[in-house]
VMD Tcl script that draws the C-alpha trace (Angstrom):
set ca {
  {-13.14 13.92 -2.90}
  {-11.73 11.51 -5.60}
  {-13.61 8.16 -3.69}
  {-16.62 10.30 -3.54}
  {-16.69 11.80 -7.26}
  {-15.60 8.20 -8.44}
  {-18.47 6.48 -6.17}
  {-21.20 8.39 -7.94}
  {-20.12 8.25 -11.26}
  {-19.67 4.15 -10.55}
  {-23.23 3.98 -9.24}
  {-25.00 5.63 -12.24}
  {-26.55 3.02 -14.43}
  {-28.83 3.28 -17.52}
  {-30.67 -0.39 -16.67}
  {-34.03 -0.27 -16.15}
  {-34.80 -3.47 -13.59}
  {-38.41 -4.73 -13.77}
  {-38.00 -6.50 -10.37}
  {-36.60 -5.80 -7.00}
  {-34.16 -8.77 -7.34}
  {-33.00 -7.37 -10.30}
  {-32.45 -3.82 -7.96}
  {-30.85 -5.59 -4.92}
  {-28.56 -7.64 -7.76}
  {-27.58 -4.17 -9.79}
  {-26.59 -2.46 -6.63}
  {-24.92 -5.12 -4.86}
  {-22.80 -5.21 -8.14}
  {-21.81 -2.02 -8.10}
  {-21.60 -1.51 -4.45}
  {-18.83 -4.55 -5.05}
  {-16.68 -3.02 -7.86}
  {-16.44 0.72 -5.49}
  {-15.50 -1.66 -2.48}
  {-12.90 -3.42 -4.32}
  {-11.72 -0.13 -6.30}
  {-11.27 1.70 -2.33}
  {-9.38 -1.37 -0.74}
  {-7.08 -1.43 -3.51}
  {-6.66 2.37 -3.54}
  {-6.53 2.30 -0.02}
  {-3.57 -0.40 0.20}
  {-1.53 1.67 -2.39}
  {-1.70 4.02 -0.09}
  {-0.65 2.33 2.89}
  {2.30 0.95 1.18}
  {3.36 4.74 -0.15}
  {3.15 6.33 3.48}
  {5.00 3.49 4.27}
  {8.24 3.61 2.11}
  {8.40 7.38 2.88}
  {8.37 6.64 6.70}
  {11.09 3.84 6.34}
  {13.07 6.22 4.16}
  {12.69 9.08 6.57}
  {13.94 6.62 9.50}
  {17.16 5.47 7.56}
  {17.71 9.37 6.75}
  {17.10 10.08 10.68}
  {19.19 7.14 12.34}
  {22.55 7.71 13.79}
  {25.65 6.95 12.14}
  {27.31 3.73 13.24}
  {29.73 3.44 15.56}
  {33.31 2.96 14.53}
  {35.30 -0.67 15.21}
  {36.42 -1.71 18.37}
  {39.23 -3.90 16.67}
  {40.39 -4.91 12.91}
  {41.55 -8.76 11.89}
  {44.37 -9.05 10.26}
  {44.43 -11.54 6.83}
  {45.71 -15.17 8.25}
  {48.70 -15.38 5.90}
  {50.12 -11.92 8.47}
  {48.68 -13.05 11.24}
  {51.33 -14.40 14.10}
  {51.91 -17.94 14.56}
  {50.23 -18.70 11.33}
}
mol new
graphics top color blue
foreach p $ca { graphics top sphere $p radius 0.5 }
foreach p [lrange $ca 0 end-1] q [lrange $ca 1 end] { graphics top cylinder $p $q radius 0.2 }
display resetview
């Protein structure tokens, strides 16, 4: 609803062109800035959803598994 309310009010103009060139280049102007507005929307997005699925995999992952074995310093190790 916001693209679509945003579109329109981006596609209202009070230019009066006298030729179709001057239509095809008003459009294709405006047509340009909504495109650009939407991919850049549209990546903000993506990265959001994707920092709350990351977090919501660390949240979800199992705990880690304890050691198998511990190393001593080398000044108490044996035959140091």
């Amino acid at each position: 609803m916001i693209n679509v309310g945003w579109v329109t009010y981006a596609l209202r103009t009070t230019e009066n062109p006298a030729e179709l060139r001057q239509a095809i280049e008003l459009v294709s102007d405006k047509l340009g800035v909504v495109l650009l507005v939407l991919g850049v929307m549209h990546f903000f997005n993506l990265f959001i959803f994707s920092r709350v699925r990351r977090r919501a995999q660390e949240n979800s992952a199992p705990p880690p598994f304890p050691p198998d074995a511990m190393l001593t310093p080398a000044e108490h190790r044996p035959g140091s």
